[in-house]
C-alpha positions in Angstrom: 276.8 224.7 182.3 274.6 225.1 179.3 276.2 223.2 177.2 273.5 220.8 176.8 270.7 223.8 175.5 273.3 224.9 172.8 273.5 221.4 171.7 269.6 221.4 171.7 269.2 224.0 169.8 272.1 223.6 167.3 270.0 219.8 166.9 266.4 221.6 166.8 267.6 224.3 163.8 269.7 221.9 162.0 266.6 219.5 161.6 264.9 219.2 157.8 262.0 221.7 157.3 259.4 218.8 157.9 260.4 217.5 160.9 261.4 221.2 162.0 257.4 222.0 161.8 256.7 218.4 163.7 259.2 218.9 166.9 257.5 222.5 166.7 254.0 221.3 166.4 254.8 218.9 169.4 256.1 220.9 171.4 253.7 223.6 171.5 251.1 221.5 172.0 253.4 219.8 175.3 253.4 223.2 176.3 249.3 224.1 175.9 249.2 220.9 177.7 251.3 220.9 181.0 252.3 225.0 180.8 249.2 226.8 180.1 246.7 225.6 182.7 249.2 226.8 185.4 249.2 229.9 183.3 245.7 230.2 184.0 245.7 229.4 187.0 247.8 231.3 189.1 246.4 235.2 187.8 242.7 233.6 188.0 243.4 232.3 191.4 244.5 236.3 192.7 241.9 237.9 190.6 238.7 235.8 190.6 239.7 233.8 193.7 240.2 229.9 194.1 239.4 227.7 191.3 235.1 226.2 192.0 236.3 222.8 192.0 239.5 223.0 193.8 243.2 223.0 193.2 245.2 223.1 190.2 245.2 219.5 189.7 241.2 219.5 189.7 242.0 222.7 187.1 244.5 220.1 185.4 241.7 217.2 185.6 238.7 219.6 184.6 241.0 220.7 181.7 241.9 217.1 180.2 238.3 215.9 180.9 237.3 218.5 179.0 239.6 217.8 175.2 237.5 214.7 175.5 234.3 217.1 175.4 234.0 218.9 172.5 234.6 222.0 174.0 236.0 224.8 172.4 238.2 226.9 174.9 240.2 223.7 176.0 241.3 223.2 172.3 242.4 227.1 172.3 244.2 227.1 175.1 245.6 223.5 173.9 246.8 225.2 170.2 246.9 228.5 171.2 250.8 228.7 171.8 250.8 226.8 168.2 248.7 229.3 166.8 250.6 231.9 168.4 253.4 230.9 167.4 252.6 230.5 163.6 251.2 234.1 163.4 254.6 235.1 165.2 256.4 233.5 162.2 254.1 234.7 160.0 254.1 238.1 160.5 258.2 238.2 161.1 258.2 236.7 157.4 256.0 239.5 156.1 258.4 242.3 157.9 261.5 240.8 156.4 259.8 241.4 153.0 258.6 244.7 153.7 
């Protein structure tokens, strides 16, 4: 049944270091892209109440209008999960040395 992940990720950690990092970069950023506003979303929507400007497609529009805007929480929550992710690697590296 899962035959098709295994294969994935057999493909995805066979892959040279360069274009290891690239699939990694991209799909991080796919996943601060179509992942993270529902992420934000669904606990502000129980805690703060509905979103001002609607649904989570006006969150999803507000949130791509916005990258075009120089605005700086849009691009974190866009490379967060990159950055997260790198810090992750980071400090895993470190407590292998240690």
């Amino acid at each position: 049944m899962f035959n098709w992940f295994v294969r994935a990720r057999d493909y995805y950690f066979a892959l040279p270091p360069l274009k290891f990092e690239a699939m990694t970069l991209g799909l991080a950023l796919l996943f601060g892209l179509l992942v993270m506003p529902v992420l934000i979303y669904i606990p502000g929507y129980y805690i703060l109440k509905p979103y001002a400007n609607g649904g989570p497609f006006a969150l999803y529009w507000d949130f791509y209008k916005s990258l075009f805007e120089p605005r700086p929480s849009s691009w974190t929550v866009l490379v967060g999960p990159f950055l997260f992710l790198s810090l992750f690697r980071v400090f895993r590296l470190i407590f292998r040395k240690i």
